[in-house]
Phi, psi and omega in degrees: 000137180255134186281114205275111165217172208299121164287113179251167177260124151312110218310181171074322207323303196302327149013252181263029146284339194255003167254352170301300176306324178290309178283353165260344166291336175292317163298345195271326164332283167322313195288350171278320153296311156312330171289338184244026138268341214262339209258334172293321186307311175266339168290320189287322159344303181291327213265279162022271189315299171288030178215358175274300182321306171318317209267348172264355153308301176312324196284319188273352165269320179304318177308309180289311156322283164005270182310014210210331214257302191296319204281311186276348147302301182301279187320318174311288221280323169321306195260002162331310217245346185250161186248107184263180167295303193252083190282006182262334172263002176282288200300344173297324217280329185297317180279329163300312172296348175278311157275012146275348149320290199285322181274312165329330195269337157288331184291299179304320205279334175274352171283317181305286181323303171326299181319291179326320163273322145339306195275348183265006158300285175333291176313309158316311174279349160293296182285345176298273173303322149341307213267350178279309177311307192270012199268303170310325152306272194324334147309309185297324172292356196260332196266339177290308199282336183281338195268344153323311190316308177285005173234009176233332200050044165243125178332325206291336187274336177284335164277330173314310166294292151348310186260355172265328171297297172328318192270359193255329180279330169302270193311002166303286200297346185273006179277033153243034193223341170279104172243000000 
């Protein structure tokens, strides 16, 4: 004959049936937050990565100007120096390589600027993602430390969690405030 018996509670159990439900809200929470953290984290990333490449593009047109700069010096002073036959078209050709000077040399100062504001872009989007990276660690300890809850049932990790999920959601929002 089979004995029907009795499920009795464990003391503390209505406890921790009645902190389960809270604490799995918590968790999905957290874990949703780590995804738009994880997701902020990597567009700024990408976006860095392309604005480093632009500001090194810049760098390399500035080089090239540079080099182009030089090139219509040498010639300016070449023919500066030399006693041609026709002294008129030597000094026409001569005011032409000068101004072509004067605009390299604006052209290099604007690549140069360009560059410049690129990396400061780079940077800005370099600490941006810092602060998303680490807004996302500190969530992931918060969702970890909250999942505690279900296996010791003790209430401290679940608040415990709760407040590290918060500094971890701060530090999130504040990589939007890093210009």
């Amino acid at each position: 004959m089979h004995e029907i018996v009795e499920a009795r509670e464990a003391p503390g159990s209505h406890e921790d049936s009645r902190l389960t439900l809270p604490v799995a809200v918590t968790l999905s929470i957290l874990a949703v937050l780590v995804a738009i953290a994880t997701l902020l984290g990597h567009r700024t990333s990408t976006e860095e990565i392309i604005l480093q490449t632009k500001a090194t593009d810049q760098w390399a047109l500035f080089q090239a100007k540079n080099i182009r700069l030089h090139e219509m010096q040498g010639f300016a002073d070449l023919l500066g120096t030399l006693s041609p036959a026709d002294k008129e078209k030597t000094e026409a050709l001569r005011e032409k390589y000068l101004k072509e000077i004067d605009r390299y040399e604006q052209e290099k100062d604007e690549a140069s600027e360009q560059a410049k504001e690129l990396e400061k872009e780079r940077e800005s989007s370099s600490r941006r993602a810092d602060r998303y990276e680490a807004g996302e660690v500190i969530l992931e300890i918060a969702l970890i430390i909250c999942s505690l809850t279900l296996l010791t049932k003790k209430r401290i990790f679940w608040l415990f969690g709760i407040a590290l999920g918060l500094i971890g959601l701060g530090t999130t929002l504040s990589g939007f405030l890093v210009h």
